[in-house]
Each structure stands twice: as structure tokens, then as C-alpha cells.
C-alpha positions as CSV (number, residue, x, y, z in Angstrom):
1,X,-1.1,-13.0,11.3
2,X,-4.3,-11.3,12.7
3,X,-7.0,-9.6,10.5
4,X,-8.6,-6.7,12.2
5,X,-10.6,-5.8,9.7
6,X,-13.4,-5.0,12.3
7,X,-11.2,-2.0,14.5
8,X,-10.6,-0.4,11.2
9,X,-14.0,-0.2,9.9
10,X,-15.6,1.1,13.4
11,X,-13.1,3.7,13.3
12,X,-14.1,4.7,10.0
13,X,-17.8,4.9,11.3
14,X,-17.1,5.9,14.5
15,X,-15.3,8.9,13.3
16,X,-17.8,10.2,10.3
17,X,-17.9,13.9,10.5
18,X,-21.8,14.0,11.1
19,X,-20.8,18.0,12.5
20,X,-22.7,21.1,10.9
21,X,-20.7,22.5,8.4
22,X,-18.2,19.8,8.0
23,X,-19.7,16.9,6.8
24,X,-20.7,17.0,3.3
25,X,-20.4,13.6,1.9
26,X,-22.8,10.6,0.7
27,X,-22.4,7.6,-1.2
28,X,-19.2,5.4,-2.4
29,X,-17.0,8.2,-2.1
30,X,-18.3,9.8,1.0
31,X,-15.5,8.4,3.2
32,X,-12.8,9.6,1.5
33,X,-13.6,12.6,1.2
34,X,-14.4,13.0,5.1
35,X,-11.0,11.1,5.7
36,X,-9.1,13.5,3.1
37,X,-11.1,17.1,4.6
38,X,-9.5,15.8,7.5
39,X,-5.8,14.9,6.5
40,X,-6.0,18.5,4.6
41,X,-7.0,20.2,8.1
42,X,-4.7,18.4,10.1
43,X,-2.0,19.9,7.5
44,X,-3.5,23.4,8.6
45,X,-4.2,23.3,11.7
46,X,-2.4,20.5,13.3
47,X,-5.1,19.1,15.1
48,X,-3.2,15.8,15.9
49,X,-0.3,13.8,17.4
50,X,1.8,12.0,14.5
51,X,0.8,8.4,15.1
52,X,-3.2,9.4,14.8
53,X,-2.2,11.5,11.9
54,X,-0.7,8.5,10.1
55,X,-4.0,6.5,10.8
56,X,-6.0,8.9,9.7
57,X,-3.4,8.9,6.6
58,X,-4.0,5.2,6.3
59,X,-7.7,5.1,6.5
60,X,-7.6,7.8,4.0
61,X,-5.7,5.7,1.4
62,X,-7.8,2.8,2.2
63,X,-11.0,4.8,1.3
64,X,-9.6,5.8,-2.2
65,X,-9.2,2.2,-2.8
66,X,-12.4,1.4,-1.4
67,X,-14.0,4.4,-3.8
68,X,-12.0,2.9,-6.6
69,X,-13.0,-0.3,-6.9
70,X,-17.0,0.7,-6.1
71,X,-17.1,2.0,-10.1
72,X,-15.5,5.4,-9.4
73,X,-13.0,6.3,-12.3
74,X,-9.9,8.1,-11.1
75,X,-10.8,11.1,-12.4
76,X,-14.2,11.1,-10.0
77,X,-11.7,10.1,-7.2
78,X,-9.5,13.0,-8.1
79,X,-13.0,15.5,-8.2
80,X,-13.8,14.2,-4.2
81,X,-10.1,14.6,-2.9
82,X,-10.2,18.0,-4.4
83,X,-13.5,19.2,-2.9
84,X,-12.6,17.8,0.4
85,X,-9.1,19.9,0.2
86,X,-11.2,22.8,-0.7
87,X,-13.4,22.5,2.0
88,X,-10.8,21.6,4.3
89,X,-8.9,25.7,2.8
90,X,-12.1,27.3,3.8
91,X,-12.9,26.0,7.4
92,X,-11.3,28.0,9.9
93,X,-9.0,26.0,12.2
94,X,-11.3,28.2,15.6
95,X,-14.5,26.7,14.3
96,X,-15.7,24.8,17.2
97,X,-17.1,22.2,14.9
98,X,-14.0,21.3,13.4
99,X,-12.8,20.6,17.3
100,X,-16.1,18.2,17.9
101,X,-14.6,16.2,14.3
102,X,-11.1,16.1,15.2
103,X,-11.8,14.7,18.7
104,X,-14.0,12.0,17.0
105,X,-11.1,11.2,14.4
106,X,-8.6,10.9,17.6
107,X,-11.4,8.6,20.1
108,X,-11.5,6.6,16.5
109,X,-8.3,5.9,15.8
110,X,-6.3,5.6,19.1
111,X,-6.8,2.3,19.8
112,X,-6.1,1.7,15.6
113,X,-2.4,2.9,16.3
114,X,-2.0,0.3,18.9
115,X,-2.6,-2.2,16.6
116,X,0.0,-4.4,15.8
117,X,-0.8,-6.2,12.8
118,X,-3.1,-6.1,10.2
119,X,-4.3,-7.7,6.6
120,X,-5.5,-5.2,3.9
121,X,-7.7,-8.1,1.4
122,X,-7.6,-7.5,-2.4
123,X,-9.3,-8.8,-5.4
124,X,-6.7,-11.7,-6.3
125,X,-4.1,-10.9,-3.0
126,X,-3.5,-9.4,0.3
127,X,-1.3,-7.5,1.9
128,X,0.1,-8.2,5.5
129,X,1.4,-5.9,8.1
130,X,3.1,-6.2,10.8
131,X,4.7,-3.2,12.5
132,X,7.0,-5.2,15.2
133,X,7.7,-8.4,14.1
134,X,8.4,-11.5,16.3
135,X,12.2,-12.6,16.0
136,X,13.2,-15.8,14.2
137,X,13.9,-19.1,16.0
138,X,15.5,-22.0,14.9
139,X,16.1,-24.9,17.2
140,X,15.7,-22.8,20.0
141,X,18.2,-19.7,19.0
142,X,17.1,-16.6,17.7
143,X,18.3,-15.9,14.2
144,X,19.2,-12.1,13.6
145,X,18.1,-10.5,10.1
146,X,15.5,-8.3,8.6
147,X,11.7,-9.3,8.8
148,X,8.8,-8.7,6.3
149,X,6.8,-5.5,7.7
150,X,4.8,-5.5,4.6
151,X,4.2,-8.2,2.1
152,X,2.3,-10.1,-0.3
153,X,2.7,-13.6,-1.3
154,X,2.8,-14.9,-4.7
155,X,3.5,-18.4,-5.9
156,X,7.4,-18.2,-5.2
157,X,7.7,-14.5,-5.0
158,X,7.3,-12.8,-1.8
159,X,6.8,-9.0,-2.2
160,X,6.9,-5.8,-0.1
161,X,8.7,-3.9,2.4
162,X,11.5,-4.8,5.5
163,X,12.5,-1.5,8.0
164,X,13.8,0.8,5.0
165,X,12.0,2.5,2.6
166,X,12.9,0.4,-1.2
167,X,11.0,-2.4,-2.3
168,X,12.1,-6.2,-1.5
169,X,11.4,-9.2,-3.6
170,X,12.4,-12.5,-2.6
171,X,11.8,-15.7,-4.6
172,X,12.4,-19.5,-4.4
173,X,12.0,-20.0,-8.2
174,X,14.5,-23.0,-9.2
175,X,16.8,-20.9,-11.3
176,X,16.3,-17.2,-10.3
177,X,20.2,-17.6,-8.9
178,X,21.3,-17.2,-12.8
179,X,19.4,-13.8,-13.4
180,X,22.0,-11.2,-14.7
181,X,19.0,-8.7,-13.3
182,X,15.6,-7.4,-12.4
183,X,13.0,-4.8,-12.9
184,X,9.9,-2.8,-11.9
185,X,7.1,-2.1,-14.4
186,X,4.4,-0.8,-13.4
187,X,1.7,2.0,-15.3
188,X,3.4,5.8,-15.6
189,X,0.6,8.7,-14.3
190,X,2.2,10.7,-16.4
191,X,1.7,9.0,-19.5
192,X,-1.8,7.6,-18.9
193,X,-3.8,9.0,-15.8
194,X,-6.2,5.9,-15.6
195,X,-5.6,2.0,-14.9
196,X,-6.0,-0.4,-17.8
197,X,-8.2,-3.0,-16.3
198,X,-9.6,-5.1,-18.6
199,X,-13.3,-6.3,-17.4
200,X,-13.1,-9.7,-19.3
201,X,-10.0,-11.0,-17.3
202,X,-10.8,-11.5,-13.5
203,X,-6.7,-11.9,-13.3
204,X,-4.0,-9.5,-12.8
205,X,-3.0,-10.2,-16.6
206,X,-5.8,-8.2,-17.0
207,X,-4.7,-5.6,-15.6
208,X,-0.8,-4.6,-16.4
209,X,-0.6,-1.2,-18.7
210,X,1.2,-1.8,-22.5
211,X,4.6,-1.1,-21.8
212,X,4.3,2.4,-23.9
213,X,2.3,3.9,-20.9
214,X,4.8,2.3,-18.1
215,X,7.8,3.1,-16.1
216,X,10.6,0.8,-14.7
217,X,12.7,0.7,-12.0
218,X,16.1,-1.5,-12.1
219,X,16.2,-3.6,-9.2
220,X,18.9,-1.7,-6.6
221,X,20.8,-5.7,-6.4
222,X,20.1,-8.8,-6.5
223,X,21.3,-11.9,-4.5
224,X,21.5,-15.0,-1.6
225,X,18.2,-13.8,0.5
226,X,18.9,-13.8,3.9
227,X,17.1,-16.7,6.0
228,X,14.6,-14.4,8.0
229,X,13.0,-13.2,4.4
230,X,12.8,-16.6,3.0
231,X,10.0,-18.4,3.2
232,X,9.7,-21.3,5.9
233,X,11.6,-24.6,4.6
234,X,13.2,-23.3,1.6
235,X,16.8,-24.4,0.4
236,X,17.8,-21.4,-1.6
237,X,16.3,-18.1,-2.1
238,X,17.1,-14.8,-4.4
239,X,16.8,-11.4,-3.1
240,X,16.0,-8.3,-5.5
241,X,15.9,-5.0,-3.8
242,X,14.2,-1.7,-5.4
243,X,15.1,2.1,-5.1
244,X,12.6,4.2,-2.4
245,X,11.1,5.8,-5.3
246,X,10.0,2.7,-6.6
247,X,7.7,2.5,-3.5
248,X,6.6,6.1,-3.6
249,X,5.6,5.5,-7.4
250,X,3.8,2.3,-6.5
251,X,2.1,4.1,-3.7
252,X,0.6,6.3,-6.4
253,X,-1.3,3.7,-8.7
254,X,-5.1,2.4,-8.6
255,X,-5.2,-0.3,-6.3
256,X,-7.0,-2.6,-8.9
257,X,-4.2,-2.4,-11.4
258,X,-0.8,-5.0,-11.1
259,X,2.6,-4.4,-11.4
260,X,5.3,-6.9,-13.2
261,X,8.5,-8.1,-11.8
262,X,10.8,-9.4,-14.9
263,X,13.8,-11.3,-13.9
264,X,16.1,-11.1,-16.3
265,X,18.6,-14.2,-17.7
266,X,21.0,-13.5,-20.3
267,X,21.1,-16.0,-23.3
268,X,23.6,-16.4,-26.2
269,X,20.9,-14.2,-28.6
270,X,20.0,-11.5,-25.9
271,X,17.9,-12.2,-22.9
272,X,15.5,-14.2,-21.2
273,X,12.7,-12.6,-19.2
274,X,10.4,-14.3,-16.9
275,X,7.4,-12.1,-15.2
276,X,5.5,-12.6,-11.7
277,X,2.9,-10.1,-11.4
278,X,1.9,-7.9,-7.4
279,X,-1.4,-6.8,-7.2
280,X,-1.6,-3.0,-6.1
281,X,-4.1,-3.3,-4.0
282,X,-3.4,-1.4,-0.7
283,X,-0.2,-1.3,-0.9
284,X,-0.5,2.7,0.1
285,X,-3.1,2.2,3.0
286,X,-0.5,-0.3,4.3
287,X,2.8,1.8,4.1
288,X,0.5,4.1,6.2
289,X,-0.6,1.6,8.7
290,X,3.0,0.9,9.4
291,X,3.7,4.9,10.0
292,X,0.7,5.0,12.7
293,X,2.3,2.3,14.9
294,X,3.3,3.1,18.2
């Protein structure tokens, strides 16, 4: 896996919006709200092909987490996304200096949507991409199966996405063969608009919501993980799959906050729960990545 950190950020800098009239942006949050003007136009005027529309979508989502963990509070992040969307209403899609930005946004990102793999760092995790993956060989034969397009790696637990559009979990934990079930909890918008991070705790313990403020998602199923998800070497492996909306709602969170993934093990006086915990990171900047591939 490759880490192209580098092509994303001189896209972001080769395409800042330094046009009269357009640009109106400093400081922490001054890319996203250049990147979002710019996803908002696009949606009025359709100034671009799909693919550079999806990067443009992904370096958006990567600038909100970027603005996010600078000190900005979601409610600030909320204000600039806002603004920008206003802006973006009152430009007309004629001016000519809206032409000169949206020709720098597609020299920026063209050779971005070519890219085919790429690492999104967090605080405590990563996520990898990897919008075509290789096939799998053993001894010499090719293996058919689905691959990890998006993942993160935790102890046992891999995390993330395959071709479809639910969440997969697979694990090598000695007895997660026995769990009776599985779910998603992660923070509810609706019920509490900002994360709970916890400055003390540098871990994602730190930084999962009380369960009063969260929603959860009941894993989809649950069983033998295919050998092209499981990691390299292992005997055994559980597979937990999650509903689309899972995704869409994970999509949605601060990328400093963490999710929890219970397994579930019944017991002769109820049930047995044992927790692995997916930092949020960006998890939405990578779904996008994967939409601007070619």
C-alpha cells in the first residue's frame, strides 16, 4: 500500500480559488470552505465530469476533518460549510471567474482520480484505499473472493468496506465463532450534535459517546470470513456485515470520535459483550476517494 499523501495536498494548493470574487477564505477552515463553494457550484452548474466531482467530494471531506481536529467545534464547521453554500447560491454559473476556479479544481485533481491507492492517517489509525485491488494468490492460483477497498486494522478486527455499500468486520479473535450476534454503536446527531472527546484520554476510549446519545446498527450476518478478507496466515476468521445506512451514518460523524463494535455471546444469565473500538477518522474522505477512481 502506497501513501500519496503529497498528490493530494498539491491538489489542494494547486486548486485554491485565489479568483476575484470567489475566494474568501483564511485560516484553519479556509479550505473547506473553498472545497465546499465548489462542491455547491458544481451542484448548480455542473462544472465537472463525475470522477473530478468525486475528488473534489473527497478533498472536501478531508478538509472538514482537517478543520476539525485544528480546534474548530462542529458548530464553527457547520458556520463555514454554510457560508461557502451561500456564496456558492449567489455566484452566477456565467461569471467568468468561476470558469478560471473550476478549470484550476479540474488541472488539480485529474491526475488525483488516477490514483489508485491511497492512506488517509488518523490520530490512533488509518484508513487504506485501494480502488482496484490486486487478486489473491496462493501457491501460484488466483483465489476468487471479495477484497478490502477500504479498511482499517485493529488488533484482530479488520474494519471497512469491500465493492458494496454496508460495512464489513472481519476478526481472528479466538472465540468470535460462538457470538449469537453483533452491533454498531456509534454517537446519534440527532441526539447530541457534537463529539464527546475527552481531552485527558489520548485513546479512542476517550472518545465513544454514553450510550444515551448513540445509535446502533445490528450487524446484517455474521459468519466463516471468506479467505480473501482474512488476514494473511490466519486459521479461522468471523465475518460481520452491516446495513448501507450504517455507512452513510458513520460517514456523518467527527472524524476524531470512535465507534464500538460489540460482539455479542450468549450466557446462561443473559449475554456476554466484548467491544473493539474504529476510529472515525476519514472514513468519509475515503468512501469519496473510492467514488473518484477511474
Amino acid at each position: 500500500m502506497t501513501t500519496p499523501r503529497a498528490p493530494m495536498l498539491a491538489a489542494l494548493a494547486a486548486a485554491a480559488l485565489l479568483v476575484p470574487g470567489v475566494a474568501a477564505a483564511d485560516g484553519p477552515g479556509g479550505l473547506l470552505y473553498e472545497r465546499t463553494l465548489m462542491v455547491r457550484a458544481d451542484a448548480r452548474c455542473r462544472l465537472f465530469t463525475p470522477d473530478i466531482a468525486a475528488a473534489l467530494s473527497a478533498a472536501a471531506a478531508q478538509a472538514r476533518g482537517a478543520t476539525l481536529r485544528s480546534g474548530v467545534n462542529e458548530a464553527g464547521v457547520r458556520q463555514i460549510e454554510a457560508r461557502a453554500a451561500l456564496k456558492a447560491y449567489a455566484v452566477p454559473c456565467a461569471l467568468p471567474d468561476l470558469k478560471v476556479a473550476a478549470d484550476r479544481v479540474r488541472k488539480a485533481f485529474d491526475g488525483y482520480a488516477q490514483l489508485r491507492d491511497m492512506s488517509f492517517p488518523g490520530t490512533v489509525s488509518a484508513w487504506d484505499t485501494v480502488r482496484a485491488p490486486w487478486p489473491l494468490v496462493v501457491k501460484g492460483k488466483v483465489r476468487p473472493g471479495p477484497r478490502w477497498r477500504l479498511s482499517q486494522h485493529s488488533g484482530p478486527l479488520v474494519f471497512g468496506m469491500t465493492a458494496g455499500p454496508g460495512l464489513v468486520a472481519v476478526t481472528t479473535a479466538a472465540d468470535a465463532a460462538q457470538a449469537s450476534g453483533a452491533r454498531l454503536v456509534m454517537r446519534d446527531p440527532a441526539r447530541a450534535q457534537d463529539a464527546f472527546i475527552n481531552p485527558r484520554r489520548a485513546d479512542l476510549q476517550g472518545r465513544i459517546p454514553p450510550r444515551s446519545v448513540s445509535q446502533v446498527f445490528l450487524a446484517a450476518s455474521i459468519g466463516p470470513a471468506p479467505e480473501s478478507l482474512s488476514p494473511a496466515g490466519a486459521v479461522a476468521a468471523v465475518m460481520v456485515t452491516f446495513p448501507p445506512q450504517a455507512a452513510q451514518a458513520m460517514a456523518a460523524l467527527d472524524p476524531r470520535e470512535g465507534v464500538s463494535l460489540e460482539l455479542v455471546f450468549p450466557t446462561r444469565t443473559g449475554e456476554r459483550v466484548e467491544t473493539s473500538l474504529i476510529e472515525v477518522g476519514d472514513f468519509a474522505a475515503g468512501r469519496a476517494f473510492l467514488a473518484a477512481g477511474r
